[in-house]
N, CA, C and O atoms as CSV, one atom per row, in Angstrom:
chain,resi,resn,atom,element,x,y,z
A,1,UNK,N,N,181.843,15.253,-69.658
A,1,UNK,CA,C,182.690,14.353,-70.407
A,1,UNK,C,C,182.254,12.923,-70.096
A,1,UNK,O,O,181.833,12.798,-68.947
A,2,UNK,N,N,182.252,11.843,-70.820
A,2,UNK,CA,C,181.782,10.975,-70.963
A,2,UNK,C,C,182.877,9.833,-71.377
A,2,UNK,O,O,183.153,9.727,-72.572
A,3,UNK,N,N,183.378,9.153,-70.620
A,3,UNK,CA,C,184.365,7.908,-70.789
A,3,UNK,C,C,183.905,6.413,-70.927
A,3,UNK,O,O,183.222,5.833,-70.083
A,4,UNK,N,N,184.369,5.857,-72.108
A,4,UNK,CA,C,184.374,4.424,-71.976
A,4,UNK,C,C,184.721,3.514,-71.109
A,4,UNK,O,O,185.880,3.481,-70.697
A,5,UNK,N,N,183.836,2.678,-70.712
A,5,UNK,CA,C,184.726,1.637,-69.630
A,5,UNK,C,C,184.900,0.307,-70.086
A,5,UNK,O,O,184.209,-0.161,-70.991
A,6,UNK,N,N,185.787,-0.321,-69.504
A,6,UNK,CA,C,185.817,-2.358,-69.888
A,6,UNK,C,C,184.447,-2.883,-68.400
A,6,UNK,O,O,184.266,-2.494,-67.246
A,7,UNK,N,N,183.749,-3.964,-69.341
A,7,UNK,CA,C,182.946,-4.014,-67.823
A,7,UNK,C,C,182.962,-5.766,-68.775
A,7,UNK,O,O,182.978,-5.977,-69.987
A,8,UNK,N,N,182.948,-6.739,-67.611
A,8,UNK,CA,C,182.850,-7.881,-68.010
A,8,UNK,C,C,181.219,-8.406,-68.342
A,8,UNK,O,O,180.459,-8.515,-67.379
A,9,UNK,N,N,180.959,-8.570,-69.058
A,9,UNK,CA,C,179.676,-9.510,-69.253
A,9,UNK,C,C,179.843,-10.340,-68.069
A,9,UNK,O,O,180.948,-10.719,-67.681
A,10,UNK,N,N,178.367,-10.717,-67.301
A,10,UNK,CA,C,178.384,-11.324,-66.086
A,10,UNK,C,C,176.731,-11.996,-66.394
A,10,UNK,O,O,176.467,-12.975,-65.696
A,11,UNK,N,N,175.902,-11.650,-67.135
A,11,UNK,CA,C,174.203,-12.126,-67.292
A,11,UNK,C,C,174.176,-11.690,-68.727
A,11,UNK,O,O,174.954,-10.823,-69.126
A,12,UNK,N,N,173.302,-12.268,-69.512
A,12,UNK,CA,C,173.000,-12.163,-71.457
A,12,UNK,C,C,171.450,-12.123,-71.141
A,12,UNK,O,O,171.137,-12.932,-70.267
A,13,UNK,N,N,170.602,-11.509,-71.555
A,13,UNK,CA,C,169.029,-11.451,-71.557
A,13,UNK,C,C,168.505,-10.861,-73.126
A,13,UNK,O,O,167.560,-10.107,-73.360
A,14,UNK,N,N,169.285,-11.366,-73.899
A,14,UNK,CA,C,168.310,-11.017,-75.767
A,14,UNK,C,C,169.645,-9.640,-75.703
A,14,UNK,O,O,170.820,-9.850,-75.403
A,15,UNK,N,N,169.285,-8.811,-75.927
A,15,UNK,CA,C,170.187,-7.380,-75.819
A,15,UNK,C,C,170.388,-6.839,-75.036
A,15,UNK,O,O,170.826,-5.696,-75.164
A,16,UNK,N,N,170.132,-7.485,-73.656
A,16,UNK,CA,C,170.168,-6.323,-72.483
A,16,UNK,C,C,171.183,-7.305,-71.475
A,16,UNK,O,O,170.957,-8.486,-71.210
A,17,UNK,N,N,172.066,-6.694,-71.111
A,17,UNK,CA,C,173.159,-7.636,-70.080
A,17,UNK,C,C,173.805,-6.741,-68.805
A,17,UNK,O,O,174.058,-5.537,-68.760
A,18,UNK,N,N,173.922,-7.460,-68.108
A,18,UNK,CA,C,174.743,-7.155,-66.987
A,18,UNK,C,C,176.237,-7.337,-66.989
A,18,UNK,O,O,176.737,-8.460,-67.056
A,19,UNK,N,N,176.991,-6.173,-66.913
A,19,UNK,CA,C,178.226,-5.759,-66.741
A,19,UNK,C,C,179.034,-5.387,-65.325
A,19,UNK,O,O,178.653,-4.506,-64.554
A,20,UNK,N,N,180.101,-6.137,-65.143
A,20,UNK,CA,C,180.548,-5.292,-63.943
A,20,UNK,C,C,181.864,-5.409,-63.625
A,20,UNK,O,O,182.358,-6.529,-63.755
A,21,UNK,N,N,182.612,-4.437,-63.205
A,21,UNK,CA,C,183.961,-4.188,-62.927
A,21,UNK,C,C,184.198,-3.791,-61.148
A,21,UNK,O,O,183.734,-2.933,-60.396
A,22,UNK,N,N,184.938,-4.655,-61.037
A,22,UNK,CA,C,185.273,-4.812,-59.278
A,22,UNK,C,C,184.296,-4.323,-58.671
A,22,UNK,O,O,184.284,-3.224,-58.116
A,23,UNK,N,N,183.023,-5.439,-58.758
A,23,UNK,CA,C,181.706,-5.677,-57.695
A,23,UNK,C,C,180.624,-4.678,-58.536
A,23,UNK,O,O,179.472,-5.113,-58.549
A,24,UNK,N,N,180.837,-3.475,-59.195
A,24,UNK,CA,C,179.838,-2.563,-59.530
A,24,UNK,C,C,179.236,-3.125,-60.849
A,24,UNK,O,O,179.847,-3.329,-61.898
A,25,UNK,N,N,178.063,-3.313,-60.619
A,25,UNK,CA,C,177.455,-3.977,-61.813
A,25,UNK,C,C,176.425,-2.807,-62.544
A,25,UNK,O,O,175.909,-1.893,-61.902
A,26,UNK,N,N,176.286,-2.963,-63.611
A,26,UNK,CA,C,175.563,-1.793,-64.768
A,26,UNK,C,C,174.462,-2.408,-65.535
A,26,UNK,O,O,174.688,-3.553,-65.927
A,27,UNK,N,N,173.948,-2.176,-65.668
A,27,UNK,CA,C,173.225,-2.725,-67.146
A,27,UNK,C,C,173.528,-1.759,-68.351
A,27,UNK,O,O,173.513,-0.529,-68.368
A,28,UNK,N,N,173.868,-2.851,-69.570
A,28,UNK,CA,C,174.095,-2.507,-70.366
A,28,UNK,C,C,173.089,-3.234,-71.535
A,28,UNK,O,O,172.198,-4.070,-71.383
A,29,UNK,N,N,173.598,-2.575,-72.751
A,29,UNK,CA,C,173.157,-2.849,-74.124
A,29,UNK,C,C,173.748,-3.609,-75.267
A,29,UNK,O,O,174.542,-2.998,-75.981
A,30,UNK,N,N,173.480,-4.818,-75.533
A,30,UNK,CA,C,174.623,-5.808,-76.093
A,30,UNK,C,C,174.305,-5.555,-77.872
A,30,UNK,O,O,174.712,-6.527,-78.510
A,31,UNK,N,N,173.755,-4.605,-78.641
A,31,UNK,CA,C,173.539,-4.112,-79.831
A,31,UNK,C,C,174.507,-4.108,-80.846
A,31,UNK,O,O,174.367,-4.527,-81.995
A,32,UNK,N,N,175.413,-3.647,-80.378
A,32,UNK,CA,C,176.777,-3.716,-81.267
A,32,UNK,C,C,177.209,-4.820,-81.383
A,32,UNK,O,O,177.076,-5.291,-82.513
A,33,UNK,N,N,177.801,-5.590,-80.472
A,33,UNK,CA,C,178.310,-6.985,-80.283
A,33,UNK,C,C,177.808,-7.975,-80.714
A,33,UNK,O,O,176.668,-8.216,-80.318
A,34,UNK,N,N,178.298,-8.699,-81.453
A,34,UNK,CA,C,178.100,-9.843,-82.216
A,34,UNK,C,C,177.993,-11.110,-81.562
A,34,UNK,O,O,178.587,-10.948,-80.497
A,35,UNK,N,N,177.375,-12.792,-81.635
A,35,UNK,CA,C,177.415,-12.914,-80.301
A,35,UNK,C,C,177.942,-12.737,-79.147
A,35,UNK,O,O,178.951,-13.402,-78.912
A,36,UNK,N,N,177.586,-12.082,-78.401
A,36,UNK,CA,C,178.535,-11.795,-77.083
A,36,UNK,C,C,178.310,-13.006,-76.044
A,36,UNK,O,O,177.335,-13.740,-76.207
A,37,UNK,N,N,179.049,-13.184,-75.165
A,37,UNK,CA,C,178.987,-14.454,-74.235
A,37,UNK,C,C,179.495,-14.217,-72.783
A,37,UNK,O,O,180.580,-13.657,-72.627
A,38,UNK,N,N,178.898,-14.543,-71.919
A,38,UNK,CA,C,178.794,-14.553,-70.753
A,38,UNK,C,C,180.764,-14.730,-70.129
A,38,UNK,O,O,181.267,-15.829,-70.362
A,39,UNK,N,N,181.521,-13.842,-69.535
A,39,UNK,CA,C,182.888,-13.543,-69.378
A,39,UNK,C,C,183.447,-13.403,-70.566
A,39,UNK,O,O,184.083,-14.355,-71.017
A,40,UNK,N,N,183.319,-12.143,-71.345
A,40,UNK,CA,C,183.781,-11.359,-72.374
A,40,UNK,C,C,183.885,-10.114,-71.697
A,40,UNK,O,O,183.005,-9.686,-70.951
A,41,UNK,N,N,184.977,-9.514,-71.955
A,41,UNK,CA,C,185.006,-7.963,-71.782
A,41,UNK,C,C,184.735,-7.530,-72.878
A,41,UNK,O,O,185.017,-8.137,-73.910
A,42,UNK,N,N,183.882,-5.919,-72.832
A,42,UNK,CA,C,183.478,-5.019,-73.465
A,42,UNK,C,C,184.032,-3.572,-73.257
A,42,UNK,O,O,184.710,-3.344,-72.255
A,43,UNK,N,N,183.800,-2.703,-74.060
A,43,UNK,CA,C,184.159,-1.651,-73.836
A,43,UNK,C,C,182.724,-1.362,-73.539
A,43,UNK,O,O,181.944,-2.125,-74.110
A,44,UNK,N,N,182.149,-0.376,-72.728
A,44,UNK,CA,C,180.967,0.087,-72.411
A,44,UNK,C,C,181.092,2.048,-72.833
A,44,UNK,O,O,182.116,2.672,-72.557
A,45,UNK,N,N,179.943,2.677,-73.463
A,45,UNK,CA,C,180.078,3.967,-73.319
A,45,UNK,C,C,178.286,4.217,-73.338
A,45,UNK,O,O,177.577,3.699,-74.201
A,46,UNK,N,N,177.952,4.763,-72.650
A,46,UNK,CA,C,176.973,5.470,-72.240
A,46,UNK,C,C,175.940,4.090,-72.447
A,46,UNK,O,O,174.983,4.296,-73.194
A,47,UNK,N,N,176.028,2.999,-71.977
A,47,UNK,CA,C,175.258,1.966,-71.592
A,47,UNK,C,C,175.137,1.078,-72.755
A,47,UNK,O,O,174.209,0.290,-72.939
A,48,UNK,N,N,176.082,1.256,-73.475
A,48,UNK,CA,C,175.919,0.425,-74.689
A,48,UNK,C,C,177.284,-0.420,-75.039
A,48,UNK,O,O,178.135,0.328,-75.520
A,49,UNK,N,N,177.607,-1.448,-74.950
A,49,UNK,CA,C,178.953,-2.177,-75.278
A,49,UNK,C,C,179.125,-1.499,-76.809
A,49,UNK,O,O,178.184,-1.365,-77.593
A,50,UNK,N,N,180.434,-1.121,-77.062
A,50,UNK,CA,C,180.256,-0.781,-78.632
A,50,UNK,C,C,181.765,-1.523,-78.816
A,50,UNK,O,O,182.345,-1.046,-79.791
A,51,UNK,N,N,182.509,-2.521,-78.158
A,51,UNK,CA,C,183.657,-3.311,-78.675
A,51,UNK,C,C,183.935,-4.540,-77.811
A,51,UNK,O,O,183.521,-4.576,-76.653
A,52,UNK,N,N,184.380,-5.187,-78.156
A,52,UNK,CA,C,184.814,-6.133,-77.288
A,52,UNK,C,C,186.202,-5.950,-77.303
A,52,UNK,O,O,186.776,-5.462,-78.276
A,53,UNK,N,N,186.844,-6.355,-76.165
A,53,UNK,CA,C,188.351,-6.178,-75.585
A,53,UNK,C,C,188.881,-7.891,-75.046
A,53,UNK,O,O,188.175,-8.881,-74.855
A,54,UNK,N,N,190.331,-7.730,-74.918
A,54,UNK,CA,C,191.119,-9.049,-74.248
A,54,UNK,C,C,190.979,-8.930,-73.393
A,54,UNK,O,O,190.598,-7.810,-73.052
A,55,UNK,N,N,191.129,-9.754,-72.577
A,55,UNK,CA,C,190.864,-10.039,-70.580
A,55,UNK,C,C,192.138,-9.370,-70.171
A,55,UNK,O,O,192.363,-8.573,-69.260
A,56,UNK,N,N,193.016,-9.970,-71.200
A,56,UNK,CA,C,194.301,-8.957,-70.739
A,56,UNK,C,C,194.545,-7.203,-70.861
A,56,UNK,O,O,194.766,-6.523,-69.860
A,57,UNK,N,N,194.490,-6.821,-71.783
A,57,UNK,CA,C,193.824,-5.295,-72.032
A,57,UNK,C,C,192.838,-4.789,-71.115
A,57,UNK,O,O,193.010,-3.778,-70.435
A,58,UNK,N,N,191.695,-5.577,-71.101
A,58,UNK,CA,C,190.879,-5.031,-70.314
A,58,UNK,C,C,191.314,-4.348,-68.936
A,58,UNK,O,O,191.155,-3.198,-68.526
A,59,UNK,N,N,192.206,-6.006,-68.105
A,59,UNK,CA,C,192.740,-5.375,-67.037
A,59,UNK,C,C,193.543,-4.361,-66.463
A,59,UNK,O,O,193.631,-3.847,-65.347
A,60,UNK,N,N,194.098,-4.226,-67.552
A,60,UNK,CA,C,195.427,-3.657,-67.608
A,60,UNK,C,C,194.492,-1.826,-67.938
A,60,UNK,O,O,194.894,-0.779,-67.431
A,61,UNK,N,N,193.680,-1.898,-68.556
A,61,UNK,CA,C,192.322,-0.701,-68.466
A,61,UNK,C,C,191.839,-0.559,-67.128
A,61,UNK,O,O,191.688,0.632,-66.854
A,62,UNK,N,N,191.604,-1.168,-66.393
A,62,UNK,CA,C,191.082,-1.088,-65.027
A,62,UNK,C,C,191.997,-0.766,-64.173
A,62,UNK,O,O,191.732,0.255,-63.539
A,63,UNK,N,N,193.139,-1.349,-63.889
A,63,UNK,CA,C,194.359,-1.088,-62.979
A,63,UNK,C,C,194.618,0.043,-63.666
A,63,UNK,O,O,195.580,0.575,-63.112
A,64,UNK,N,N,194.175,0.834,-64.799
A,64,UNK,CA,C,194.795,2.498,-65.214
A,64,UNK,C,C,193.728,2.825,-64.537
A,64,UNK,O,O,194.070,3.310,-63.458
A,65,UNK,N,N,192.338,2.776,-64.696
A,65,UNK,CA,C,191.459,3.866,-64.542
A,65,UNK,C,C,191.456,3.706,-62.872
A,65,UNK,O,O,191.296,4.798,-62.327
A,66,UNK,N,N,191.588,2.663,-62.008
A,66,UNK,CA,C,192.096,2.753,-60.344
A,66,UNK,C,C,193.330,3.503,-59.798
A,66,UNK,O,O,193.510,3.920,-58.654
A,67,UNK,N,N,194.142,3.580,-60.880
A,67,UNK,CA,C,195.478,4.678,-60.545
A,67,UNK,C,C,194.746,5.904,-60.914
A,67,UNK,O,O,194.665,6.622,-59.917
A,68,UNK,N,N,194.390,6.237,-61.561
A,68,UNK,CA,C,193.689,7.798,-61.901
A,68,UNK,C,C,192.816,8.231,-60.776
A,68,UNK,O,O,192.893,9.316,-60.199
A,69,UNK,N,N,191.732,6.987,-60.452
A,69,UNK,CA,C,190.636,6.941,-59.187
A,69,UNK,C,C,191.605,7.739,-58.322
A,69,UNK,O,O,191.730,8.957,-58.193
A,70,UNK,N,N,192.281,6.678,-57.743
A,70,UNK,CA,C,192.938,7.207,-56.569
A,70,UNK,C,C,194.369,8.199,-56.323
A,70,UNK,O,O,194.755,8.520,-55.200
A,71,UNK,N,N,195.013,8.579,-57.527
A,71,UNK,CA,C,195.310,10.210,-57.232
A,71,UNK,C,C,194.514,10.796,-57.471
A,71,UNK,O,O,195.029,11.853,-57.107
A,72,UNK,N,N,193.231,11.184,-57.938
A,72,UNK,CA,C,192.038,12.005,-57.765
A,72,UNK,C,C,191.680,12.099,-56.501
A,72,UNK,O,O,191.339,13.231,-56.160
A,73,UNK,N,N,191.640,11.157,-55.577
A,73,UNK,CA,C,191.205,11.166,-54.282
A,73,UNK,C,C,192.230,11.737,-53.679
A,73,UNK,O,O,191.947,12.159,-52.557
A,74,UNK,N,N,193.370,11.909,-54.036
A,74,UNK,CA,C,194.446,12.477,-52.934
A,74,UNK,C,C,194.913,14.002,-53.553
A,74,UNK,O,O,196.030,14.518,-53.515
A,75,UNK,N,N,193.928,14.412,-54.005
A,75,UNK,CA,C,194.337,15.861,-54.369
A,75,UNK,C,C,193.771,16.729,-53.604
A,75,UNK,O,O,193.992,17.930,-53.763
């Protein structure tokens, strides 16, 4: 199974950018996205931004997928 993530734009290089959500950074694929700009959240799925998201949403995506993280860890 394969999940989307929010990862902030953090570096822009033509189509190829650096993404990262609390310290873990990715490289991604900025193809879809229209200009995209350096602190934009994205939705990321299999290394490719395919949306852009609110800073607020986004977070509020991250503080879910860290509650899920960690009752997974306590099972």
């Amino acid at each position: 199974m394969c999940l989307a993530i929010p990862l902030c734009i953090t570096e822009i290089n033509g189509n190829d950018a650096i993404g990262e959500r609390e310290g873990i950074r990715r490289s991604i694929r900025l193809d879809f996205i229209e200009n995209p700009k350096v602190g934009e959240y994205v939705i990321v799925h299999a290394g490719f931004a395919i949306e852009r998201l609110g800073e607020e949403q986004a977070k509020a995506n991250i503080a879910a997928a860290r509650e899920v993280e960690n009752e997974l860890r306590n099972l």
